[in-house]
Biopython code that builds the backbone (N, CA, C, O; Angstrom):
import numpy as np
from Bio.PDB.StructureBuilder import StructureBuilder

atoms = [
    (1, "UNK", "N", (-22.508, 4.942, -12.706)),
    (1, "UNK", "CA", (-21.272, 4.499, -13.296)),
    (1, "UNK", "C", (-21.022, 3.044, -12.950)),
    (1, "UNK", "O", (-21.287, 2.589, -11.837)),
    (2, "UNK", "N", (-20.512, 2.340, -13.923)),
    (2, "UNK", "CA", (-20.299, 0.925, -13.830)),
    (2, "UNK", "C", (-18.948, 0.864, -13.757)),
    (2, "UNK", "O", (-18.298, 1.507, -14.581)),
    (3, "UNK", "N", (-18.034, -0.212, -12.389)),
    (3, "UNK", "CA", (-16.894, -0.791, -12.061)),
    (3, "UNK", "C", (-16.405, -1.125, -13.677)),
    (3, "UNK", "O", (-17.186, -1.772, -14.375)),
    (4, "UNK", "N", (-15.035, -0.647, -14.276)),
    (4, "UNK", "CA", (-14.592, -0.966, -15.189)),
    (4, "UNK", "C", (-13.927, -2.560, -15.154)),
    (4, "UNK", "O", (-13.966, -3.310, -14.179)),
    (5, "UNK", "N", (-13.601, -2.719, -15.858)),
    (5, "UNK", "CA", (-12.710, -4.101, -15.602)),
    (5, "UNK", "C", (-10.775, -3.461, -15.318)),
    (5, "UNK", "O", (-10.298, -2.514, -15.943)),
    (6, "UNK", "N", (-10.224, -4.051, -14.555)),
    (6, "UNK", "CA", (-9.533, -4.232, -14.217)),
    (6, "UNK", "C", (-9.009, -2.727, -13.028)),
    (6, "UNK", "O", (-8.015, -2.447, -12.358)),
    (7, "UNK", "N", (-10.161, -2.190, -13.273)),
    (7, "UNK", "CA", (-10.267, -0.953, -11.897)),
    (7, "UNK", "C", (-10.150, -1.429, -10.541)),
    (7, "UNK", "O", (-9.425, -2.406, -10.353)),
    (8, "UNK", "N", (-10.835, -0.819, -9.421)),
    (8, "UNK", "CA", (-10.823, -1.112, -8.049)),
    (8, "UNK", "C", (-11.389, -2.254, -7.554)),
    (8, "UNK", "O", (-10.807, -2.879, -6.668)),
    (9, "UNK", "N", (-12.826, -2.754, -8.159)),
    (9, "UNK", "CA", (-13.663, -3.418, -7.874)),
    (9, "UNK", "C", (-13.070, -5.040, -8.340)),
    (9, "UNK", "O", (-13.724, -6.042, -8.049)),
    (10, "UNK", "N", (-11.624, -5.126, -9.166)),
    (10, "UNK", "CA", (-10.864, -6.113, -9.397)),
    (10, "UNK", "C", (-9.775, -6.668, -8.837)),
    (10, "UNK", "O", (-9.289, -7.797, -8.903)),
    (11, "UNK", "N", (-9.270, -5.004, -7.888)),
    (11, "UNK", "CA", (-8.296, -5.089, -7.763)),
    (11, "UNK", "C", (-7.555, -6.162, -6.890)),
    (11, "UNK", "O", (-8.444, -6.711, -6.239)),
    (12, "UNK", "N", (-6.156, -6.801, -6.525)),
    (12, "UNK", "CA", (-5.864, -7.985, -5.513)),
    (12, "UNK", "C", (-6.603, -8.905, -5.858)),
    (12, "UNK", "O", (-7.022, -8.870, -7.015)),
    (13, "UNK", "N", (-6.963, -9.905, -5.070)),
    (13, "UNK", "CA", (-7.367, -11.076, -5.376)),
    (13, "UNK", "C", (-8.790, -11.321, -4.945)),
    (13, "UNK", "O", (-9.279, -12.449, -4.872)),
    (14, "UNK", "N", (-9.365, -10.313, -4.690)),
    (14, "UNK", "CA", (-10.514, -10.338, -4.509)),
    (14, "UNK", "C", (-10.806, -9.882, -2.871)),
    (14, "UNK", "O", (-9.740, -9.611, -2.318)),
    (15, "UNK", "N", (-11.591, -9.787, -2.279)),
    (15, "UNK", "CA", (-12.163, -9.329, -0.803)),
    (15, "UNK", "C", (-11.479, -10.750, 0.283)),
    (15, "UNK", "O", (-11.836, -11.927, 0.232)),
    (16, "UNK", "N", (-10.620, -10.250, 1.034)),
    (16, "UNK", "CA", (-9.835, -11.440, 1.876)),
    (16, "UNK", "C", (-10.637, -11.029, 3.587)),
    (16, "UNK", "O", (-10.985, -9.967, 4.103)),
    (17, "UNK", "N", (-10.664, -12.151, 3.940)),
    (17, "UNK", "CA", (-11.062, -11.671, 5.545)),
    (17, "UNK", "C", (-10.434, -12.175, 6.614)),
    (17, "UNK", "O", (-10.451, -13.404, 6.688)),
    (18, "UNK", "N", (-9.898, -11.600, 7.443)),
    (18, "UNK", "CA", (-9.586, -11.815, 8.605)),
    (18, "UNK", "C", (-10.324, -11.917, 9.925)),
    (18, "UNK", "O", (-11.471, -11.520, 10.130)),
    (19, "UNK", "N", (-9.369, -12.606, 10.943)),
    (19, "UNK", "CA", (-10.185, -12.427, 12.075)),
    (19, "UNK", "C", (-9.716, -11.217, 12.560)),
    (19, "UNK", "O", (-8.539, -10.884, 12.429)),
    (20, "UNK", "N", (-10.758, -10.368, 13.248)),
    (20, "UNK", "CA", (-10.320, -9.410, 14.271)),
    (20, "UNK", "C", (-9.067, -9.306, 14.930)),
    (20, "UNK", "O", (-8.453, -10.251, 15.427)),
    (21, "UNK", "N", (-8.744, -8.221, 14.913)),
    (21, "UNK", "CA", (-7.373, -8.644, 16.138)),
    (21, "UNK", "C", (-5.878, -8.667, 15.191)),
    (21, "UNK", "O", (-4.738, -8.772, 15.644)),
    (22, "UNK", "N", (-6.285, -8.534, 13.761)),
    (22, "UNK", "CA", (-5.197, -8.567, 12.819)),
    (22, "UNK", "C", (-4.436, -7.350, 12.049)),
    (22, "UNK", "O", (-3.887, -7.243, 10.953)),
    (23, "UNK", "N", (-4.659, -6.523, 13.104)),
    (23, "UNK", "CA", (-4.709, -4.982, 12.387)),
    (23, "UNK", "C", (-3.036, -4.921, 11.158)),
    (23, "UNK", "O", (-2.912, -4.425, 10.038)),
    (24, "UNK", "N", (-2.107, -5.602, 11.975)),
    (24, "UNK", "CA", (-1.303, -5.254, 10.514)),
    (24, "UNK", "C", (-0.932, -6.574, 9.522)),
    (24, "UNK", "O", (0.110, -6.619, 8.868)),
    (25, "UNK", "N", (-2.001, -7.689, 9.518)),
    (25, "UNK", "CA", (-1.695, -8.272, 8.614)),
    (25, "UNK", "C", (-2.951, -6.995, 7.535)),
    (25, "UNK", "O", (-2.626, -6.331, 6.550)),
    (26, "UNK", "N", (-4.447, -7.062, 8.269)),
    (26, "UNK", "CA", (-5.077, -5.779, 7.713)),
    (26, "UNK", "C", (-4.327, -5.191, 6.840)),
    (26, "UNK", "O", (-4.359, -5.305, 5.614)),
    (27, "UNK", "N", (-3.288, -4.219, 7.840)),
    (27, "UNK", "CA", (-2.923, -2.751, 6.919)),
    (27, "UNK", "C", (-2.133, -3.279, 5.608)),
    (27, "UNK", "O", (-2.312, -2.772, 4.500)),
    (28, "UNK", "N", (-1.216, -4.379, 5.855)),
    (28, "UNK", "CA", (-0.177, -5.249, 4.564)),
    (28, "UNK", "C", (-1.338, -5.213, 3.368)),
    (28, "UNK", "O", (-1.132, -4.376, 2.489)),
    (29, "UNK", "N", (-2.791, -6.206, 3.215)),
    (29, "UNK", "CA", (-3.479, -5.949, 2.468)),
    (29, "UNK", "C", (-3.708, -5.110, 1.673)),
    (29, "UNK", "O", (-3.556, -5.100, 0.451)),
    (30, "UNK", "N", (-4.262, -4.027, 2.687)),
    (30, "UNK", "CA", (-4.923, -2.607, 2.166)),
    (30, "UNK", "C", (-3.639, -2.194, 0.832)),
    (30, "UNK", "O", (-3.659, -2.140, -0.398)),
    (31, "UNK", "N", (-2.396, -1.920, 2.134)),
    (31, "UNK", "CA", (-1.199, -1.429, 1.175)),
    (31, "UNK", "C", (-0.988, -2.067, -0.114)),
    (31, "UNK", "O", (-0.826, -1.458, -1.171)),
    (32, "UNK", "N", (-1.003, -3.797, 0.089)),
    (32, "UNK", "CA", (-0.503, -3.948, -0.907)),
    (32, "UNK", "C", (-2.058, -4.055, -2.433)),
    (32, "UNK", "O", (-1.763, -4.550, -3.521)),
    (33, "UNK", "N", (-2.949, -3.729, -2.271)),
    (33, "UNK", "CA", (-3.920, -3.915, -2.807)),
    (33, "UNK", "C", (-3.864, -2.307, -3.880)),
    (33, "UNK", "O", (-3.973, -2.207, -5.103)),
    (34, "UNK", "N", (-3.594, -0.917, -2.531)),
    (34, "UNK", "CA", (-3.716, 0.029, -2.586)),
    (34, "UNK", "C", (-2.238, 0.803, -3.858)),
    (34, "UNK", "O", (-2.295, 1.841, -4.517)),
    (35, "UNK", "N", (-0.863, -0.430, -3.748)),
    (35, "UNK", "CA", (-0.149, 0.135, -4.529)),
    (35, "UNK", "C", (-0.582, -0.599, -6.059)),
    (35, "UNK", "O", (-0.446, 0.072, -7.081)),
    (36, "UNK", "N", (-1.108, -2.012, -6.131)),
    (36, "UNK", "CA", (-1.495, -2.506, -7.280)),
    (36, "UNK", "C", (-2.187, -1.130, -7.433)),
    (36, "UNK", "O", (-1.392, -0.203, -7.589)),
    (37, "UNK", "N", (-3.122, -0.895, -7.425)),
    (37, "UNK", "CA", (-4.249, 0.031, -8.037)),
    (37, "UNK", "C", (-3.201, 1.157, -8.515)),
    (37, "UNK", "O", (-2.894, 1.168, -9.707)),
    (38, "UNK", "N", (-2.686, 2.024, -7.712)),
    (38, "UNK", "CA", (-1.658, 3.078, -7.788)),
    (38, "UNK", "C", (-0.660, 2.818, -9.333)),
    (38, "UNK", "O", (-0.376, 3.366, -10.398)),
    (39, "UNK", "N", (-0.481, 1.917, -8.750)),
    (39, "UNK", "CA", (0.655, 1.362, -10.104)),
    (39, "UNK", "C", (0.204, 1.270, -11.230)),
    (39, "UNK", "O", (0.942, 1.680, -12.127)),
    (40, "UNK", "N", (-1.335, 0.634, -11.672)),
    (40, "UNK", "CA", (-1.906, 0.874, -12.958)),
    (40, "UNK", "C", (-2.324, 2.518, -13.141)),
    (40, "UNK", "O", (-1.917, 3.204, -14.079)),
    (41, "UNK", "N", (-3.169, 2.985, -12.116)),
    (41, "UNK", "CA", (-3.495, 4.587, -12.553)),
    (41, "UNK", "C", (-2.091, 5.238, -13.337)),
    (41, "UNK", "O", (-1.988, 5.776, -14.439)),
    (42, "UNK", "N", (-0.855, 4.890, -12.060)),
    (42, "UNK", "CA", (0.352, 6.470, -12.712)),
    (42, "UNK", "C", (1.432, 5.038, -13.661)),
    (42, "UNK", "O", (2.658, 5.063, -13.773)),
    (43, "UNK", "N", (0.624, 4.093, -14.130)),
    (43, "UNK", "CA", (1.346, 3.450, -14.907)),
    (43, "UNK", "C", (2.794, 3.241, -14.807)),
    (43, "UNK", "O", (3.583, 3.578, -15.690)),
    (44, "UNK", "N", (3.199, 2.532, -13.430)),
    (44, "UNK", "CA", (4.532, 2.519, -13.278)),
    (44, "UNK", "C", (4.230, 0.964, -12.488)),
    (44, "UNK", "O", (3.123, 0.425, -12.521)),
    (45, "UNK", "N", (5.409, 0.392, -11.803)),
    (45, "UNK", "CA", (5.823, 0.112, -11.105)),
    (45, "UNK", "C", (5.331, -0.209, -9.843)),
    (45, "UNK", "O", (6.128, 0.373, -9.108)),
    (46, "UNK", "N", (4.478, -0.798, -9.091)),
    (46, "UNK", "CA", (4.048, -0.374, -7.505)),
    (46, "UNK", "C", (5.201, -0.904, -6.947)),
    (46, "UNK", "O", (5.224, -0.272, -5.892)),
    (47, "UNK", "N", (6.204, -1.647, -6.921)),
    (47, "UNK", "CA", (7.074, -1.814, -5.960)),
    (47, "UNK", "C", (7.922, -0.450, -5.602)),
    (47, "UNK", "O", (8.352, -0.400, -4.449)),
    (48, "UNK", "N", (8.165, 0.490, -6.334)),
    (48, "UNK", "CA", (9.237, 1.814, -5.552)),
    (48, "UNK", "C", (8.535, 3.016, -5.382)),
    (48, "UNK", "O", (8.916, 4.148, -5.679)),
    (49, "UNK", "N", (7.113, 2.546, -4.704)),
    (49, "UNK", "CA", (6.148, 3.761, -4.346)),
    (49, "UNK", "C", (6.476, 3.999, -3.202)),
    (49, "UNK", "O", (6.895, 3.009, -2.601)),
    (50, "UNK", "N", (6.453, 5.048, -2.571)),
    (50, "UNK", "CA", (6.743, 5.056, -1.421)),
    (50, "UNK", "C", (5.526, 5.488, -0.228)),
    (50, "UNK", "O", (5.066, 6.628, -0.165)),
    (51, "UNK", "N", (5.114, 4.382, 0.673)),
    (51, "UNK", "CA", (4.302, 3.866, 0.917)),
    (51, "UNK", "C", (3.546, 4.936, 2.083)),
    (51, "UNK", "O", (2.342, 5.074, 2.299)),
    (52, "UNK", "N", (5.185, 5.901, 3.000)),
    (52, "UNK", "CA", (4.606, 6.849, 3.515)),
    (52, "UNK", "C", (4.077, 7.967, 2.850)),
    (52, "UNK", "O", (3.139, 8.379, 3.532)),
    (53, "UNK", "N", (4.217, 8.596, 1.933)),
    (53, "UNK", "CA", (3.905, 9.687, 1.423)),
    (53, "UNK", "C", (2.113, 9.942, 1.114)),
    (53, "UNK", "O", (1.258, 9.058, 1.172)),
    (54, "UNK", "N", (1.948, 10.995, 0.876)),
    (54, "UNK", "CA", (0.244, 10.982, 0.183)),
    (54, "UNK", "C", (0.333, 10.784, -0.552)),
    (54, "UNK", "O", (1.421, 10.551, -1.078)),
    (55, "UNK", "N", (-1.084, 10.727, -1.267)),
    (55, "UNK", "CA", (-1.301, 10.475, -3.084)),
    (55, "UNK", "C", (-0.886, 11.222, -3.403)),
    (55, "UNK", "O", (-0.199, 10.651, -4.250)),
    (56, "UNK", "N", (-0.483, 12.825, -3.555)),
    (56, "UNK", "CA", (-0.500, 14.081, -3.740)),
    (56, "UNK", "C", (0.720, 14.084, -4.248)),
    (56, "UNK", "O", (0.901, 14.520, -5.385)),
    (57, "UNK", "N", (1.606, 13.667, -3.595)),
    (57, "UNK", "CA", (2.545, 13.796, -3.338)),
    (57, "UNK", "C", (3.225, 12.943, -3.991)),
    (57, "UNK", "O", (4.408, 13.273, -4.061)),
    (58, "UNK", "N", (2.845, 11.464, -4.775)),
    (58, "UNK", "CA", (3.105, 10.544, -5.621)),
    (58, "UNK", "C", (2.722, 10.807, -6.650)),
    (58, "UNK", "O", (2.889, 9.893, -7.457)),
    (59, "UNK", "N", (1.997, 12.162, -7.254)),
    (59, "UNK", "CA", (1.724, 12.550, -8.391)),
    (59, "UNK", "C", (0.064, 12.302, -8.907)),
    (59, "UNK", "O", (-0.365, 12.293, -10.061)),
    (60, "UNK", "N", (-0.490, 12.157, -7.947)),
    (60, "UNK", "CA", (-2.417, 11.444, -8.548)),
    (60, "UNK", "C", (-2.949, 12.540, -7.998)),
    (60, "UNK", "O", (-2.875, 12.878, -6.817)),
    (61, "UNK", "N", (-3.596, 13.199, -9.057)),
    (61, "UNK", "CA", (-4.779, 14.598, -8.907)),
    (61, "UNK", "C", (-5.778, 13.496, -8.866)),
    (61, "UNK", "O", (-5.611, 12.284, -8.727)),
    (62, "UNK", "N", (-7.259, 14.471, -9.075)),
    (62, "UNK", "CA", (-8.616, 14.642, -8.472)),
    (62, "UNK", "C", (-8.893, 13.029, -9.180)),
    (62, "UNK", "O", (-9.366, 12.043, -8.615)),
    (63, "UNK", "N", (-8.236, 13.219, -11.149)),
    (63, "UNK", "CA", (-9.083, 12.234, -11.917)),
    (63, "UNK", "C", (-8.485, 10.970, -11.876)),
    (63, "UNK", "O", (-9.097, 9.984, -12.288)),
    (64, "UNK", "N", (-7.155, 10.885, -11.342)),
    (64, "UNK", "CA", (-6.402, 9.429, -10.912)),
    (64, "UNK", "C", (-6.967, 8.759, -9.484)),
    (64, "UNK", "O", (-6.925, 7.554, -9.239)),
    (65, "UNK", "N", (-7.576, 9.928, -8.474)),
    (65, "UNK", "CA", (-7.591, 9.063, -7.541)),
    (65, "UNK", "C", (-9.331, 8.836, -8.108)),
    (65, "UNK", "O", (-9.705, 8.072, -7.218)),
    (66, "UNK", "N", (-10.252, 8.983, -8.786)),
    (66, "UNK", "CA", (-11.503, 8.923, -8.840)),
    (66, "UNK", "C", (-11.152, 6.976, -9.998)),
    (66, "UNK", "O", (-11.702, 5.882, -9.875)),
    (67, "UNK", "N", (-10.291, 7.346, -10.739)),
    (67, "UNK", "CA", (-9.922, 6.112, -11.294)),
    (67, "UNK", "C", (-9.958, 4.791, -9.918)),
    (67, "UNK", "O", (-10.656, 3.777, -9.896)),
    (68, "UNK", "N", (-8.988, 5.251, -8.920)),
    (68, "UNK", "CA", (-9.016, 4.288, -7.863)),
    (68, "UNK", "C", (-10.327, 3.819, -7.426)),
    (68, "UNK", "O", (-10.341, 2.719, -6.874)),
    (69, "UNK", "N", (-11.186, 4.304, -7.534)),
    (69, "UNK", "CA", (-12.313, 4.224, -6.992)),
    (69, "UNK", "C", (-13.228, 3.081, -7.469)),
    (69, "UNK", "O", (-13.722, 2.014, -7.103)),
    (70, "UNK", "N", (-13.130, 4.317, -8.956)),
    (70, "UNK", "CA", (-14.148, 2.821, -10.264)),
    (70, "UNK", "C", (-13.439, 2.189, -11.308)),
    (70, "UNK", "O", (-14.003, 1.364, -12.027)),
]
sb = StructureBuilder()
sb.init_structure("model")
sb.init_model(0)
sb.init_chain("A")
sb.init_seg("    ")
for serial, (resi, resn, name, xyz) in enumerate(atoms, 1):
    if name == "N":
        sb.init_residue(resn, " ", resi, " ")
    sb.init_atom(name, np.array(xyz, "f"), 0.0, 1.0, " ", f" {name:<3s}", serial, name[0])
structure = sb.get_structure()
């Protein structure tokens, strides 16, 4: 399977790196990388996701989170 365009492999601004030792500028990334993606799959909004919850639980079965992927 080939990375679609504007899927995971696009998602944010591309691969950012830090130095070690940055664990929650890290996690800010991930999150905010992780609700872009979220927000195109369930086609809403990523700002009023709520950031503790599971996927499950935000509404993404088996074929939304496989979307996240590719």
């Amino acid at each position: 399977m080939h990375p679609r365009p504007g899927g995971a492999a696009s998602a944010g601004r591309g691969i950012r790196t830090l130095p070690a030792g940055h664990a929650r500028a890290h996690r800010a990334i991930v999150e905010e990388i992780l609700c872009e993606l979220l927000g195109r799959v369930l086609q809403a909004d990523p700002q009023p996701l709520h950031r503790d919850r599971r996927l499950d639980q935000l509404g993404v079965d088996s074929l939304m989170a496989a979307e996240l992927v590719f």
